[in-house]
N, CA, C and O of each residue as an XYZ file, in Angstrom:
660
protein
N      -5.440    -55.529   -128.566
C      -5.966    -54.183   -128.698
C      -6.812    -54.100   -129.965
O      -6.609    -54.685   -131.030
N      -7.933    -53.146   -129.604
C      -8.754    -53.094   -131.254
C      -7.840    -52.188   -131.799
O      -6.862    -51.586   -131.357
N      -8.659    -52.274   -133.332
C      -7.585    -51.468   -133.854
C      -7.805    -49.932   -133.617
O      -6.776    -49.257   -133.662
N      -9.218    -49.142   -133.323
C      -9.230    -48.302   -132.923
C      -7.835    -47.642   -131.698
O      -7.229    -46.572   -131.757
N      -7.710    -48.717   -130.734
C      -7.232    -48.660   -129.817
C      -5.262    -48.479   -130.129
O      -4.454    -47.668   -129.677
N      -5.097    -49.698   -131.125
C      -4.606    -49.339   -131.593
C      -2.874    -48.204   -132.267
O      -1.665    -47.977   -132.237
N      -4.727    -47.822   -132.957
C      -4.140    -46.207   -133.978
C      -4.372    -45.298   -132.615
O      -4.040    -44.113   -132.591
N      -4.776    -45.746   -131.858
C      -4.521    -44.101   -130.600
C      -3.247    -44.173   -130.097
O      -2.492    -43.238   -129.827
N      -3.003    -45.746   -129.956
C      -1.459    -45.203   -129.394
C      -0.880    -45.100   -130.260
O      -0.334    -43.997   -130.220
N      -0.558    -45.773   -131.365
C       0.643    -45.387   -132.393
C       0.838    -44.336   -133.117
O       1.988    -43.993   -133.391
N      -0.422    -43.524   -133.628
C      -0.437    -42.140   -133.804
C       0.341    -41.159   -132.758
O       1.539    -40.876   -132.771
N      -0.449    -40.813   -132.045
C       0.304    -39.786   -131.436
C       1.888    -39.880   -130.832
O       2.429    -38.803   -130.582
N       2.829    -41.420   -130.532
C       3.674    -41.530   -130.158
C       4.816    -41.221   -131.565
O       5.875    -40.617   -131.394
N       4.303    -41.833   -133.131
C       4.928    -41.355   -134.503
C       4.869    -39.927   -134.261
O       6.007    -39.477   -134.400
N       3.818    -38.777   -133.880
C       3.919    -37.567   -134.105
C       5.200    -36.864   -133.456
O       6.221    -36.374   -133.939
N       4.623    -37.051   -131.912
C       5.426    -36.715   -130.780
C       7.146    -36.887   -131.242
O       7.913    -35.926   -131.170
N       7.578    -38.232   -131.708
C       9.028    -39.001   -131.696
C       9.087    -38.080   -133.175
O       9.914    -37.190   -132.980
N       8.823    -38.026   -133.823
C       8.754    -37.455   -134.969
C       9.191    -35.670   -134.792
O      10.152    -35.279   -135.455
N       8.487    -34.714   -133.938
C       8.898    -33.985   -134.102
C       9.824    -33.648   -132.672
O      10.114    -32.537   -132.228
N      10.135    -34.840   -132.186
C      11.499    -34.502   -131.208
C      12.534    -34.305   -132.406
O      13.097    -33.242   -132.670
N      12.682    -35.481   -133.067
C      13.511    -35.628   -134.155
C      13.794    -34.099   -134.672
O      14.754    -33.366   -134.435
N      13.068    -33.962   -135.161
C      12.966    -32.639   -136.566
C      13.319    -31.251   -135.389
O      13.915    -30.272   -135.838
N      12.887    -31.283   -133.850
C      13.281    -30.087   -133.697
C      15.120    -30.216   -133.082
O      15.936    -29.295   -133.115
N      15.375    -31.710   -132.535
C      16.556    -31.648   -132.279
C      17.630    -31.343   -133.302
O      18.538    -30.524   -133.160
N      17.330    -32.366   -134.694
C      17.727    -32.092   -135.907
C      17.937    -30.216   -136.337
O      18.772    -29.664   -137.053
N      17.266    -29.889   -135.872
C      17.175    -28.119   -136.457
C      18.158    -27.292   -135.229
O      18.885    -26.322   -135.441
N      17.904    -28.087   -133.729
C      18.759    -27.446   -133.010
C      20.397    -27.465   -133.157
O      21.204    -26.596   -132.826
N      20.557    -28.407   -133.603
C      21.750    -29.718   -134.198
C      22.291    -28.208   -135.010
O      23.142    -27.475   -134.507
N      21.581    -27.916   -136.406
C      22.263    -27.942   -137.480
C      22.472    -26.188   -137.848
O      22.920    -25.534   -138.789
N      21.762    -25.861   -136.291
C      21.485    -23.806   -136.248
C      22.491    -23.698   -134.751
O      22.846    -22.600   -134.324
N      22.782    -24.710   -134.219
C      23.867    -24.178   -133.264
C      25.063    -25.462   -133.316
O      25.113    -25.942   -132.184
N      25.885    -26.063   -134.104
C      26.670    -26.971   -134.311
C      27.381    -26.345   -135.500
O      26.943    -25.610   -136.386
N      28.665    -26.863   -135.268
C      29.550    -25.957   -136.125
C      29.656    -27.667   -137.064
O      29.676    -28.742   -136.465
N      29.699    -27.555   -138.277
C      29.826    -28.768   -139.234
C      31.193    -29.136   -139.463
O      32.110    -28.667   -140.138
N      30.985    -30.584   -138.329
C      32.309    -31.524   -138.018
C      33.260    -31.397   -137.198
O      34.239    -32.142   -137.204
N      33.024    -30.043   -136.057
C      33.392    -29.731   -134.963
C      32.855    -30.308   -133.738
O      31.675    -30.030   -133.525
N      33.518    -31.140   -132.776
C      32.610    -31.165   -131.803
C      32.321    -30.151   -130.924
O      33.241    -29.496   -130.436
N      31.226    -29.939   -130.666
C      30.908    -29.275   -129.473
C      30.350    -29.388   -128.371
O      31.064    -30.059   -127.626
N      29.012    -28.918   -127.678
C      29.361    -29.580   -126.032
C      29.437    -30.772   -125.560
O      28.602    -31.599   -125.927
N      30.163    -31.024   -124.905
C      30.041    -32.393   -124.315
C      29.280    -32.996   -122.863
O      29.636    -32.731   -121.714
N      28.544    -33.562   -123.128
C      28.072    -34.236   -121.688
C      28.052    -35.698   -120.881
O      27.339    -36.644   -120.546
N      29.363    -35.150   -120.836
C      30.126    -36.818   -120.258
C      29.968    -37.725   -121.071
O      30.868    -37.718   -121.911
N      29.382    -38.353   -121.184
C      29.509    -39.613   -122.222
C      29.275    -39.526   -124.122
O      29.520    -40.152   -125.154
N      28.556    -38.124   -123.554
C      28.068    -37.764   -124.963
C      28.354    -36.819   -125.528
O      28.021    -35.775   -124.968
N      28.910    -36.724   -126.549
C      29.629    -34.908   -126.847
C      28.745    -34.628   -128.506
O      28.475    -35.683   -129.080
N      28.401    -33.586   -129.097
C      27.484    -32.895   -130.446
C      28.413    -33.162   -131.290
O      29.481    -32.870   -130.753
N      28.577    -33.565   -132.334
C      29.273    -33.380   -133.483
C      28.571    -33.473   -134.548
O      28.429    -34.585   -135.057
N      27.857    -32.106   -135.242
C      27.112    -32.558   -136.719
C      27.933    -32.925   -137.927
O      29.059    -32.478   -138.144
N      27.277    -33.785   -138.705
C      27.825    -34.026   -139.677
C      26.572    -34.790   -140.894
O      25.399    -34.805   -140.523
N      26.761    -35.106   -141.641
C      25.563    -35.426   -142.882
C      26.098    -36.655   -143.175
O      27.236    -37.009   -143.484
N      25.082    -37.228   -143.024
C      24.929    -38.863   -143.214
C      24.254    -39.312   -145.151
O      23.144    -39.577   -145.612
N      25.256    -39.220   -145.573
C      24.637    -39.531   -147.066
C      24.414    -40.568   -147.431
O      23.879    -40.712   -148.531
N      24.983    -42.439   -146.068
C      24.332    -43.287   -146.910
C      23.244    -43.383   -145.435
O      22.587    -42.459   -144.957
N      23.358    -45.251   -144.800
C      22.742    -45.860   -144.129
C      23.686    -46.172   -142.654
O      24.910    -46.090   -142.745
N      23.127    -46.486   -141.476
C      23.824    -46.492   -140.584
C      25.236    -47.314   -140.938
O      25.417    -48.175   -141.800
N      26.631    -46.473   -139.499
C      27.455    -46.735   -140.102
C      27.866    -46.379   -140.908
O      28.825    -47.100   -141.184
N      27.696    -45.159   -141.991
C      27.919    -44.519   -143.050
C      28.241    -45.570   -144.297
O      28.992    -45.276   -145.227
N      27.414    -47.099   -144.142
C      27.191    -47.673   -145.337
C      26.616    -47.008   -146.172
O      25.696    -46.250   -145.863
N      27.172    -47.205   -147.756
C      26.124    -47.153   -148.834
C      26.000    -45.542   -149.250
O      25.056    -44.970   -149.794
N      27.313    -44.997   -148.796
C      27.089    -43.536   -148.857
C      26.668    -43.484   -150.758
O      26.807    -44.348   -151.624
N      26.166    -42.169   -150.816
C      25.398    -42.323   -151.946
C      24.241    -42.772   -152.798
O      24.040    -42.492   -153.980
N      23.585    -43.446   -152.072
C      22.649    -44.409   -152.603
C      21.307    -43.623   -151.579
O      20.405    -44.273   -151.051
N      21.468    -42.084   -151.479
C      20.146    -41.784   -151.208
C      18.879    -42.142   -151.956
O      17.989    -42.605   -151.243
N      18.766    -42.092   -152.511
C      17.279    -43.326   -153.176
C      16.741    -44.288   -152.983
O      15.537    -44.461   -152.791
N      17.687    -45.128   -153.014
C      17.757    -46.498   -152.221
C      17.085    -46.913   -150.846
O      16.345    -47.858   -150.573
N      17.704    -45.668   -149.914
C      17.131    -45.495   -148.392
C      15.975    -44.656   -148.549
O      15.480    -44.322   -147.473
N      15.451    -44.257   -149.489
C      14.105    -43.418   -149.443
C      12.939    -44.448   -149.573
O      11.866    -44.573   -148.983
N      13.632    -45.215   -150.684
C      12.245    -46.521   -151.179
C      12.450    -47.121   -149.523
O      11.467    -47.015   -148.789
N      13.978    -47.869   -148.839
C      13.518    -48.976   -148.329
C      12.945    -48.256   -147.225
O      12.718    -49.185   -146.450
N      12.548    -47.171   -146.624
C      12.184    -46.475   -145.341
C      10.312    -45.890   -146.123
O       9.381    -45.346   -145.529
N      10.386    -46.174   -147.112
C       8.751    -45.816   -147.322
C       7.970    -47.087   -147.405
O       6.745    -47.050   -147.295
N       8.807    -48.554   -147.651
C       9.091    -49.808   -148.376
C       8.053    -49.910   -146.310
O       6.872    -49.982   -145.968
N       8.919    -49.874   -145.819
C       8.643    -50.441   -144.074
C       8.142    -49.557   -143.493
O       7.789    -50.012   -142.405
N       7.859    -48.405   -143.579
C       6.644    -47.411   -143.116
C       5.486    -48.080   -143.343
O       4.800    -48.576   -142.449
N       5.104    -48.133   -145.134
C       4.361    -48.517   -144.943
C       3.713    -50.425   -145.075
O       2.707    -50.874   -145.625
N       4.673    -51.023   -144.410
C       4.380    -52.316   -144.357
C       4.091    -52.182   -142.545
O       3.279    -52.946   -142.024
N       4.462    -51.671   -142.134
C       4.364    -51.433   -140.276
C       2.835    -50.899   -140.520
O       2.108    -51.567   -139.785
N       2.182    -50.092   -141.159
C       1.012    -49.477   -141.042
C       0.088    -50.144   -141.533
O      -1.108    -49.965   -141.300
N       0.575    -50.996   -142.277
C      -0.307    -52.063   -143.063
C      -0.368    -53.330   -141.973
O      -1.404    -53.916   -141.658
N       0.751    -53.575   -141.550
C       0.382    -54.668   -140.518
C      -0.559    -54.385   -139.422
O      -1.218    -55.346   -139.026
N      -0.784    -52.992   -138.735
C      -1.213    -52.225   -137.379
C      -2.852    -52.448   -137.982
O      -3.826    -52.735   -137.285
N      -2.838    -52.210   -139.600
C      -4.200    -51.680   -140.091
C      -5.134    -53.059   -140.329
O      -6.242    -53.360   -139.885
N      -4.403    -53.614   -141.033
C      -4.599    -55.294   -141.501
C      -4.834    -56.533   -140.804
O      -5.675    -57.421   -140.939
N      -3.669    -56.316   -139.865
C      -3.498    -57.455   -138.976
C      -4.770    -57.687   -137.911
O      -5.670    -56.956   -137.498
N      -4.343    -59.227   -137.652
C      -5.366    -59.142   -136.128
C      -5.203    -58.302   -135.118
O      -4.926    -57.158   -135.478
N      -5.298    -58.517   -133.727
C      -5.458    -57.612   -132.591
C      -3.853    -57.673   -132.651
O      -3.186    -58.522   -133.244
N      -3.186    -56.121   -131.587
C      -2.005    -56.094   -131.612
C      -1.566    -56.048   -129.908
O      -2.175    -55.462   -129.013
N      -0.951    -56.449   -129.854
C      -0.021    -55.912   -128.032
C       0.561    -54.984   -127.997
O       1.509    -54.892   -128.776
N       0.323    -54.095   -127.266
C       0.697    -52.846   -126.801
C       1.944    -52.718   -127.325
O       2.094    -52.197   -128.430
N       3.084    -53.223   -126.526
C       4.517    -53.285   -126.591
C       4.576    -53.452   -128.384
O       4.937    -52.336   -128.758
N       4.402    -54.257   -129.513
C       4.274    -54.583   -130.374
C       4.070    -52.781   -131.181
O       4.843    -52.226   -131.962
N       3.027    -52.373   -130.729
C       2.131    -50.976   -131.355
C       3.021    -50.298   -131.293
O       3.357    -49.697   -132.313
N       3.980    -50.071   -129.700
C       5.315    -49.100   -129.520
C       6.008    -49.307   -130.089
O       6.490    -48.215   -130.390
N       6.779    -50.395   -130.788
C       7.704    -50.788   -131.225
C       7.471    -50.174   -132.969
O       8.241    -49.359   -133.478
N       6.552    -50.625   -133.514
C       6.288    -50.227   -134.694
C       6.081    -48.677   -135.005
O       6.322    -48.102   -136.066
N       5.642    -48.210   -133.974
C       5.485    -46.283   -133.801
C       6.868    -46.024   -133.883
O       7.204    -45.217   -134.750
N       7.699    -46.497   -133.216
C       8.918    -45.724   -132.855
C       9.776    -46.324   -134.078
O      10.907    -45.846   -134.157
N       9.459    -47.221   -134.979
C       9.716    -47.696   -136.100
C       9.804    -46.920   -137.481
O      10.662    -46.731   -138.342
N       8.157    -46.479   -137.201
C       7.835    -45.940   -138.699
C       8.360    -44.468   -137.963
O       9.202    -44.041   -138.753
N       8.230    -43.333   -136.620
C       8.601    -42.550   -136.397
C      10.259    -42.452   -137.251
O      10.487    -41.720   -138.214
N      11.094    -43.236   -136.701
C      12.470    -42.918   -136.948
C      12.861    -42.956   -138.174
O      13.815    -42.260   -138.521
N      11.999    -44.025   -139.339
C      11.948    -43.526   -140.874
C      11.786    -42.616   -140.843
O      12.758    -41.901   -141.087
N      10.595    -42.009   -140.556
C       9.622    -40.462   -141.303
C      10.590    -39.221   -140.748
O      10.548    -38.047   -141.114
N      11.609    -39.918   -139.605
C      12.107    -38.779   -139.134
C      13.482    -38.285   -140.338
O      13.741    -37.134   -140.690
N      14.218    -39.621   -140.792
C      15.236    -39.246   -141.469
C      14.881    -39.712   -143.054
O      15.771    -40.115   -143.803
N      13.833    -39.634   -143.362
C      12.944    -39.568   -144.928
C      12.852    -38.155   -144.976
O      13.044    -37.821   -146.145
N      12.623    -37.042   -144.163
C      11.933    -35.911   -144.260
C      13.371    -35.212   -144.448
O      13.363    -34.335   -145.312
N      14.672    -35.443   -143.769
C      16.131    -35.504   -144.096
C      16.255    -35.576   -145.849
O      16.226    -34.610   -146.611
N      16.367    -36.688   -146.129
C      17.389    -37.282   -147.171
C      16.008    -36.729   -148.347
O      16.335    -36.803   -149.531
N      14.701    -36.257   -148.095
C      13.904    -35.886   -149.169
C      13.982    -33.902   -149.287
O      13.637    -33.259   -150.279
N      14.458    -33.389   -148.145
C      14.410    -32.325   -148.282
C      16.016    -31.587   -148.284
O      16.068    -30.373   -148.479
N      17.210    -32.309   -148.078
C      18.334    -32.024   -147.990
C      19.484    -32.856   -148.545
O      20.650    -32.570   -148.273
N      19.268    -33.534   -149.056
C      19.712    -35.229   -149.751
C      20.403    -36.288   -148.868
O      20.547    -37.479   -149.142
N      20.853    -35.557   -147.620
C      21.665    -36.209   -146.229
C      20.925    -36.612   -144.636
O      19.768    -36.258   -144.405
N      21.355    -37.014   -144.098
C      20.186    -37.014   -142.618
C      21.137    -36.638   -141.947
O      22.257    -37.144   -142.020
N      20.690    -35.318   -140.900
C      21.354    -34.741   -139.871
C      21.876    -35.764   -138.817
O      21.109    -36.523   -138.224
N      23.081    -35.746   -138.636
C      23.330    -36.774   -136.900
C      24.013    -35.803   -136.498
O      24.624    -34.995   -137.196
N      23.905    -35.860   -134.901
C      24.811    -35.319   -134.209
C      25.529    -35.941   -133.042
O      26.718    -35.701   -132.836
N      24.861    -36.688   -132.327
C      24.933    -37.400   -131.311
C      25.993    -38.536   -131.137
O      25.847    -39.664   -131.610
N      27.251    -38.058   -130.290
C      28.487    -39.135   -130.353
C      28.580    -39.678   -129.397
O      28.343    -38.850   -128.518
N      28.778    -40.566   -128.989
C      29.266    -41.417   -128.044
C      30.948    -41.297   -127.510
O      31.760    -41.817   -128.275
N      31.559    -40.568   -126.103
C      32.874    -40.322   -126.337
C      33.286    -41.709   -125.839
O      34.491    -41.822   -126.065
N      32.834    -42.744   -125.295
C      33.314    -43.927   -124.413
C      33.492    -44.722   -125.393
O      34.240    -45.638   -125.050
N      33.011    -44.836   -126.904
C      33.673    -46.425   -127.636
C      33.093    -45.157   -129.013
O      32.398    -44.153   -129.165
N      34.127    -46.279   -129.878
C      33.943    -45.881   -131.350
C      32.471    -46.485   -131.807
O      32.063    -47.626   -132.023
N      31.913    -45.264   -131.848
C      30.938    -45.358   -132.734
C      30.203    -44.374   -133.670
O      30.852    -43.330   -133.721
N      29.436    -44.337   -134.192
C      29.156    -43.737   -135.612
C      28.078    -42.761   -134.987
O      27.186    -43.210   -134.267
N      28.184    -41.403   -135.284
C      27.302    -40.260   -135.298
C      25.896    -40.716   -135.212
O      25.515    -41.705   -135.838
N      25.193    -40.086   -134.528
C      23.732    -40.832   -134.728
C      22.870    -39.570   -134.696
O      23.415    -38.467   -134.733
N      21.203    -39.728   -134.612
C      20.334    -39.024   -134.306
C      18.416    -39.239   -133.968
O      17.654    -39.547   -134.885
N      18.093    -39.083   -133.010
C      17.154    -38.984   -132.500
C      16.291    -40.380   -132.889
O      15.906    -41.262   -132.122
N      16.082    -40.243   -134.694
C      15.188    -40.766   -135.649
C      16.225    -41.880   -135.420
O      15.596    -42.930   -135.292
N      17.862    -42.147   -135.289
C      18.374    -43.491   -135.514
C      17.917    -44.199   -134.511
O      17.502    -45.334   -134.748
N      17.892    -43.601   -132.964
C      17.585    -44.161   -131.702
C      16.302    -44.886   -132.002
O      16.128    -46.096   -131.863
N      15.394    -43.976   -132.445
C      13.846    -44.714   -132.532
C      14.080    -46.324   -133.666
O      13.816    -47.520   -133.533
N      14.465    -45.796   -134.321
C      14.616    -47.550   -135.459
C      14.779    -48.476   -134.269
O      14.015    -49.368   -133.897
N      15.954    -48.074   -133.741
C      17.283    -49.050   -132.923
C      15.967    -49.544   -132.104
O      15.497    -50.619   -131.730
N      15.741    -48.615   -132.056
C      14.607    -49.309   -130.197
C      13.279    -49.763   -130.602
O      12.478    -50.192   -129.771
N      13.015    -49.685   -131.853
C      11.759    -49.806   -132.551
C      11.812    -51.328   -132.750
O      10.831    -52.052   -132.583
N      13.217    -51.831   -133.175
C      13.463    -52.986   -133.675
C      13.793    -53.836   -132.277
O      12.818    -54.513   -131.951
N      14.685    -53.938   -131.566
C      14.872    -53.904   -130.046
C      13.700    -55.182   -129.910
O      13.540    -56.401   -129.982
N      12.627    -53.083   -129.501
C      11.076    -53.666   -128.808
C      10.464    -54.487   -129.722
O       9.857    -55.428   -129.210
N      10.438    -54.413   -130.980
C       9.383    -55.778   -131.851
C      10.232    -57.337   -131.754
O       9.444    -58.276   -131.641
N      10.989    -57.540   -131.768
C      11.916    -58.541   -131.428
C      11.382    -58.854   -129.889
O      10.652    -59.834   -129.742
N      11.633    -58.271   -129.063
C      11.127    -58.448   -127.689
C       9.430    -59.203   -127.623
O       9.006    -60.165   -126.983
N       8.762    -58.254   -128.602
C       7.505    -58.297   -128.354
C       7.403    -59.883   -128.973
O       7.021    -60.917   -128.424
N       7.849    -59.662   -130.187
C       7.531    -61.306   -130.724
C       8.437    -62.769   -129.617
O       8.252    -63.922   -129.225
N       9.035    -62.096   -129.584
C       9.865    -63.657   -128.121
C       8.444    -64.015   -127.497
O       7.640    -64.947   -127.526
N       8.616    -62.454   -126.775
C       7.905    -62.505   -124.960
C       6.325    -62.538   -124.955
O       5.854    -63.400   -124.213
N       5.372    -61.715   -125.687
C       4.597    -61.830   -125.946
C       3.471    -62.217   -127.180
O       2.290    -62.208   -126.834
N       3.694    -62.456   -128.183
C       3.183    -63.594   -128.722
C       2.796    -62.482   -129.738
O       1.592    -62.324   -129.937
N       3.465    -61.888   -130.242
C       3.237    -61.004   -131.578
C       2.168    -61.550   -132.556
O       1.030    -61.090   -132.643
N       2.709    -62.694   -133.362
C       2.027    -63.455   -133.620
C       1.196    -64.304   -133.957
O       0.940    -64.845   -135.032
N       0.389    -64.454   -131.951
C      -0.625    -65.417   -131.991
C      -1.657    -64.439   -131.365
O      -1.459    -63.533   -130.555
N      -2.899    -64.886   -131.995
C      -4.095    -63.944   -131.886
C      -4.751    -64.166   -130.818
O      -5.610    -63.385   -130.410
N      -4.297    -65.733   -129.968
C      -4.677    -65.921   -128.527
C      -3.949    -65.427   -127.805
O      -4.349    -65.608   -126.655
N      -2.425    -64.483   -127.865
C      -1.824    -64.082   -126.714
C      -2.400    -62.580   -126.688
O      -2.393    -61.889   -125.669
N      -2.747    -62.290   -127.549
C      -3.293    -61.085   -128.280
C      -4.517    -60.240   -127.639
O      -4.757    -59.093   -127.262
N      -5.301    -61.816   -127.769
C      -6.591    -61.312   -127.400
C      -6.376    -61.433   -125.628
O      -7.065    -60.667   -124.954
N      -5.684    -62.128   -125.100
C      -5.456    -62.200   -123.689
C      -4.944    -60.978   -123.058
O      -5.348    -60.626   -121.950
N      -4.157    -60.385   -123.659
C      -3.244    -58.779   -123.710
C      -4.345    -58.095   -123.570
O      -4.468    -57.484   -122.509
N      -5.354    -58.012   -124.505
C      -6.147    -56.680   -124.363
C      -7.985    -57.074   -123.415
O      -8.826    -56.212   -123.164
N      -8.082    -58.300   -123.153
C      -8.364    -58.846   -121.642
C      -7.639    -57.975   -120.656
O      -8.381    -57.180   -120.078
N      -6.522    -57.935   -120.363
C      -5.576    -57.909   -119.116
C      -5.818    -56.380   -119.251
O      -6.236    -55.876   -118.208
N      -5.643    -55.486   -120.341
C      -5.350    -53.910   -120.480
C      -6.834    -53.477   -120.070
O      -7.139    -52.285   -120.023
């Protein structure tokens, strides 16, 4: 992909994922009672609560820490998209939904010192999440994927990708 091409997709998919985040986050934290669960939908039941470190509730305290390393890989993802040779689609998504799920819980821990989660899992123990965590998770996922399967990379699988598109 040129890079024009690009910044069209990765822009608007950071905006979009970005303000799912921020409006679920607000729905979360204006109708959720803090540390109560509430509705449940089969597998998934609301429980807000404030995430003060890093997933997993590592590192509680060390909001600073997660501010540098989430501005640290924002902008190294934007620098690679901007810098780099041609990119693969899948690659572009992966990094959108990357720097999205920083910017989503940077705008958290810079304007409230905590990042909103709500989102539980009732079928296995696991740790509160939210919107912006999903996007990392799947951000990282898909770039892993992209570099296996399609040739992240190499600038000949690259240029063959945006042949084919």
């Amino acid at each position: 992909m040129s890079r024009k091409t690009t910044f069209a997709l990765f822009i608007p998919i950071v905006i979009v994922m970005v303000l799912i985040d921020r409006l679920a986050k607000a729905w979360a934290a204006e109708s959720l009672s803090f540390g109560v669960t509430g509705p449940n939908f089969g597998i998934v039941d609301m429980t807000l609560v404030h995430n003060l470190g890093a997933a997993f509730g590592m590192g509680q305290g060390n909001g600073w820490l997660f501010i540098a390393i989430a501005i640290v890989i924002c902008i190294a993802a934007i620098a690679w998209l901007a810098f780099g040779t041609k990119h693969h689609p899948l690659e572009v998504v992966s990094l959108a939904l990357l720097v999205a799920g920083g910017v989503g819980n940077l705008i958290d821990r810079l304007t409230t010192g905590y990042v909103v989660d709500f989102i539980h899992f009732t079928f296995v123990d696991f740790p509160v999440f939210n919107v912006a965590d999903m996007c990392v998770t799947c951000g990282v996922v898909l770039f892993v994927i992209s570099v296996l399967f399609t040739g992240a990379f190499s600038d000949e699988k690259a240029d063959k990708a945006e042949t084919e598109a």
